[in-house]
C-alpha positions as CSV (number, residue, x, y, z in Angstrom):
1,X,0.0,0.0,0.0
2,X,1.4,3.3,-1.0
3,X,-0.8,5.7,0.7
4,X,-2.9,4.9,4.1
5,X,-5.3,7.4,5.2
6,X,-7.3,6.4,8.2
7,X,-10.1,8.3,10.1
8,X,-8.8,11.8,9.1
9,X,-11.1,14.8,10.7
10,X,-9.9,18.2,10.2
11,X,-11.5,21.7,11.5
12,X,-11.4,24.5,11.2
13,X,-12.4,27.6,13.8
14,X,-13.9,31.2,13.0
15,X,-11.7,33.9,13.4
16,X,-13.7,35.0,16.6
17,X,-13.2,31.3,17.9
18,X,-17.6,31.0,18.1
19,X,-17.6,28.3,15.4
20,X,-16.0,25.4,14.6
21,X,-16.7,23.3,10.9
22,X,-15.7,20.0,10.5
23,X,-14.3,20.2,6.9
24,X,-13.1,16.0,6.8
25,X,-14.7,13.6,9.3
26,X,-13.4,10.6,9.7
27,X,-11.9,10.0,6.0
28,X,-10.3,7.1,4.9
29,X,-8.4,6.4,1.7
30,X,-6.2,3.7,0.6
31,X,-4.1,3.8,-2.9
32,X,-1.9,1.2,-4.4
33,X,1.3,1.2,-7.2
34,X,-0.1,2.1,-10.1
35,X,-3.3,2.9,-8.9
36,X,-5.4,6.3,-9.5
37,X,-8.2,8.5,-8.0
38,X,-9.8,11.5,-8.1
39,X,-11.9,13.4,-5.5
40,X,-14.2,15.6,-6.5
41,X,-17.2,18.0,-4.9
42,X,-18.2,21.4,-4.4
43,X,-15.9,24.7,-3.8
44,X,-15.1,24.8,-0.4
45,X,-15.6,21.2,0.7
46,X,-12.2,20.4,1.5
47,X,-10.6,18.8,-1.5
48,X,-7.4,20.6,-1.1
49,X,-7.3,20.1,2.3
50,X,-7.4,16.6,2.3
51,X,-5.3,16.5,-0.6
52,X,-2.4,18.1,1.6
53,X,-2.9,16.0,4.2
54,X,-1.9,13.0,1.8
55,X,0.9,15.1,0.5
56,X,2.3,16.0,4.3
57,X,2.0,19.5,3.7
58,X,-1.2,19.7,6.6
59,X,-1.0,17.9,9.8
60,X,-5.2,16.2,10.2
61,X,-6.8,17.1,13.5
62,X,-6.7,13.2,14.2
63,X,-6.4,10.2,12.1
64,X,-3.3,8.4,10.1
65,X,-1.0,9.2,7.3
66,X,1.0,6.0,6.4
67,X,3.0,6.7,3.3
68,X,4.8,3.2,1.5
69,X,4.5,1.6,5.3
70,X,6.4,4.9,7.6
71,X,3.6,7.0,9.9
72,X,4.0,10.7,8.8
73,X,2.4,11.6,12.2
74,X,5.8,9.9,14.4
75,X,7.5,12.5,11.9
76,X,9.7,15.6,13.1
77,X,10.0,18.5,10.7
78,X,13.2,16.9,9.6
79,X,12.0,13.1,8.8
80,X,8.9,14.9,6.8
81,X,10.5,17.3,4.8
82,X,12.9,13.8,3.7
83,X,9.6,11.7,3.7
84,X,8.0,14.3,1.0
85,X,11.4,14.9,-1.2
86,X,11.4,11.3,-1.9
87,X,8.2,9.7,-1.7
88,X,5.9,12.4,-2.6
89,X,5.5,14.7,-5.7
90,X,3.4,17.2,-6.2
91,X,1.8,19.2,-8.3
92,X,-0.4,22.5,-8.2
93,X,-2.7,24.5,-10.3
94,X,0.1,27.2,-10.8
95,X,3.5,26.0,-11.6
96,X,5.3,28.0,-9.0
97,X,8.7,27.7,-11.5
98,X,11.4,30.1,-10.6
99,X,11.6,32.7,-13.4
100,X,15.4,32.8,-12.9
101,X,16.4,29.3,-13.5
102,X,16.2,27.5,-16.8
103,X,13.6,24.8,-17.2
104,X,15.9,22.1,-16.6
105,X,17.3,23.9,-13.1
106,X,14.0,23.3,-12.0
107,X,13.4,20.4,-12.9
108,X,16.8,19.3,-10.2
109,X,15.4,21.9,-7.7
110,X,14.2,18.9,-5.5
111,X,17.7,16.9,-6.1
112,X,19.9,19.8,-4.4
113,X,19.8,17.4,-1.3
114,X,21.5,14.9,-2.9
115,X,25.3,15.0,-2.8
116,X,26.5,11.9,-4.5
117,X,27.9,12.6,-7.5
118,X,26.8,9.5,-9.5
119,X,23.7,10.0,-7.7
120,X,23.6,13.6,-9.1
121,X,24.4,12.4,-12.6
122,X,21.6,9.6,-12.6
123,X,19.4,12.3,-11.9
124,X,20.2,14.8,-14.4
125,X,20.1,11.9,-17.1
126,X,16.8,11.1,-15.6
127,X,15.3,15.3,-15.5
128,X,16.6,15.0,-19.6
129,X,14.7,11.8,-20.0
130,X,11.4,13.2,-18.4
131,X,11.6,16.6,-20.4
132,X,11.8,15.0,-23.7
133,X,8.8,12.7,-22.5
134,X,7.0,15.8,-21.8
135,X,8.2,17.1,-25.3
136,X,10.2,19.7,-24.2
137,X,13.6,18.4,-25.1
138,X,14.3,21.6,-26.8
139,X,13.3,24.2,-24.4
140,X,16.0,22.8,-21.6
141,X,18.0,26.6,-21.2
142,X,14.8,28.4,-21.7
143,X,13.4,30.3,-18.7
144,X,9.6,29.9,-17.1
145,X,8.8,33.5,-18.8
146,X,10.1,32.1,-22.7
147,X,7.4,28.9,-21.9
148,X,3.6,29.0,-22.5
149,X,1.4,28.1,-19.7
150,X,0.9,24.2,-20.9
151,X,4.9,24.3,-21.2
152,X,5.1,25.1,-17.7
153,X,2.6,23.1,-15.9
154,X,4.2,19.8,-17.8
155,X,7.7,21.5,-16.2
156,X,6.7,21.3,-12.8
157,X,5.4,17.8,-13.4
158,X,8.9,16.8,-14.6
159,X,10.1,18.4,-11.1
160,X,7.3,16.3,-9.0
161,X,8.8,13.6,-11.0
162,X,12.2,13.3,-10.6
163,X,13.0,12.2,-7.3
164,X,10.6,8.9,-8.6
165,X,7.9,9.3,-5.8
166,X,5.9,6.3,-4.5
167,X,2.8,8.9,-4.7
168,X,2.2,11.9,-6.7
169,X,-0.6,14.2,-5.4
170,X,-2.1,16.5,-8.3
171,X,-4.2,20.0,-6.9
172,X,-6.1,21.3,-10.0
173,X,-3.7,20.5,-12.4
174,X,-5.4,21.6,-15.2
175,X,-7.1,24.3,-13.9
176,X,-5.5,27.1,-15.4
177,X,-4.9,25.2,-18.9
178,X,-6.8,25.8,-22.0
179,X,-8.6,22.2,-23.4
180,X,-6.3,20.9,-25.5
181,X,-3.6,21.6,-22.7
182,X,-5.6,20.3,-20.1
183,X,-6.1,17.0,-22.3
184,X,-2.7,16.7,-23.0
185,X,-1.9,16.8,-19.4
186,X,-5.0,14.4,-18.2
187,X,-2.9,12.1,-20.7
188,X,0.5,12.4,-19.3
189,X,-0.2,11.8,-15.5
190,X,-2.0,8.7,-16.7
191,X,0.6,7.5,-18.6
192,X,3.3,8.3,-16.2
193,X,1.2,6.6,-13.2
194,X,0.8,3.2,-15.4
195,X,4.3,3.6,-16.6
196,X,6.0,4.4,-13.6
197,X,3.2,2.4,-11.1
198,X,3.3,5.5,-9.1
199,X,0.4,5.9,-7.0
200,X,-1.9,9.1,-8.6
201,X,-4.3,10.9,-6.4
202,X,-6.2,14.4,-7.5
203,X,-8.5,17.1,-6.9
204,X,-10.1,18.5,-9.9
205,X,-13.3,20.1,-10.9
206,X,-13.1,18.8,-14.7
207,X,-15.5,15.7,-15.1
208,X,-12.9,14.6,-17.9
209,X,-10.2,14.5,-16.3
210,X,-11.6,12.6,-13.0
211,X,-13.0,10.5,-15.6
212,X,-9.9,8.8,-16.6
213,X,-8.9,7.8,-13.0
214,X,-9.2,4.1,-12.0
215,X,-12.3,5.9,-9.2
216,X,-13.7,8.7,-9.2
217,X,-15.2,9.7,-5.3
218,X,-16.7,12.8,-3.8
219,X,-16.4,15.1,-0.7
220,X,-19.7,16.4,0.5
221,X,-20.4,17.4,4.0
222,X,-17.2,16.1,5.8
223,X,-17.6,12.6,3.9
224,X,-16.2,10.9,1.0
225,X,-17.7,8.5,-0.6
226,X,-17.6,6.7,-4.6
227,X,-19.1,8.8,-7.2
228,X,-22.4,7.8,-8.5
C-alpha cells in the first residue's frame, strides 16, 4: 500500500473562535502502485485540504498518514521534509517555476539534497529523460517567462517527477490550462502513473479529467464516498 489514510477529521475555527466546521470527518483512503483516484465535490468542501494531508503539507486534527509503510504523524520537521522529497510529488494549479532558473534547473530543484555525484548524474540523465517525455527536449536553457502556460505546468510535473515518488498528489492540475492543454496533461499523468506504477491521487473540478482515474469519489459534508 502506497498511501494509508485512516479516520482523518480536520476543523477549522472562525476567526472570533464561536464556530467550529468539521471540513473531513473521519476519512479514509487507501491507494496502491499504479493505482489512481480523483476526488471531486463542491468549492469549499475540503478537497485541497485533504489533498495536503496525503501530501504531508497539513497535519489532520486526528487520524493516520502511512505513506509506502512509515507514519507521517511519528515524523519531526526533519524526517517529513525527507519523507515528502522522496516519496511524494506534487503538483499545483500554478507551476510555481522560478523565473530565474532554466527549465531544466527546476526540474533538479528537488535533487539539491542529494550530494553523491553519481547519484547527481543519474538524476540529471533522468530530468533530460522526463523533459523529452513531456516534449520539451528543446526548451531545456529556456526560462519559465520564454514557456507558454501548458509548457510550464508539464515542467513542474517533470520536477514532482524526478525524485521517482511512490505517490504523486495532483491540486487542479489543469485548472489554469486551455482544453487541449488540459487533455494533453489528463494524458500524461495517466501515462506516467501506469508507466511508472506511481500511485496518482487528485483534486479536480473537470469531469474529464476525473473521468480517466481508475475511481472517481466525492467530498460532501465532511464525507467521501464513490461517485455515482
Amino acid at each position: 500500500m502506497v498511501c494509508e489514510l485512516q479516520n482523518i477529521t480536520k476543523t477549522y475555527t472562525s476567526p472570533s473562535g464561536s464556530a467550529h466546521l468539521t471540513i473531513l470527518n473521519e476519512i479514509s483512503l487507501n491507494l496502491n502502485k499504479g493505482e489512481s483516484a480523483a476526488i471531486v465535490g463542491p468549492s469549499g468542501s475540503g478537497k485541497t485540504t485533504l489533498l495536503h494531508i496525503a501530501a504531508g503539507l497539513l497535519q489532520p486534527d486526528s487520524g493516520t498518514v502511512v505513506i509506502d509503510g512509515a507514519s507521517v504523524s511519528g515524523m519531526d520537521d526533519r524526517e517529513l521534509a525527507v519523507m515528502r522529497n522522496r516519496k511524494i510529488g506534487v503538483v499545483f494549479q500554478h507551476h510555481y517555476l522560478l523565473p530565474q532558473c532554466t527549465l531544466l534547473e527546476n526540474v533538479l530543484i528537488p535533487t539539491l539534497p542529494y550530494q553523491d555525484k553519481q547519484d547527481r548524474k543519474k538524476l540529471a540523465e533522468r530530468a533530460i529523460s522526463i523533459i523529452k517525455r513531456m516534449g520539451l527536449s528543446d526548451r531545456l536553457d529556456h526560462f519559465p517567462p520564454q514557456l507558454s502556460g501548458g509548457e510550464c505546468q508539464r515542467v513542474a510535473l517533470a520536477r514532482a517527477l524526478i525524485n521517482k515518488p511512490s505517490l504523486l498528489c495532483a491540486d487542479e492540475p489543469t485548472g489554469s490550462l486551455d482544453k487541449t492543454n488540459a487533455m494533453e496533461m489528463g494524458e500524461l499523468l495517466r501515462e506516467i502513473n501506469k508507466e511508472e506504477r506511481t500511485a496518482l491521487l487528485l483534486v479536480t473540478h473537470s469531469e474529464a479529467l476525473a473521468s480517466q482515474m481508475d475511481r472517481v469519489l466525492e467530498l460532501h459534508s465532511g464525507t467521501l464516498s464513490v461517485k455515482s
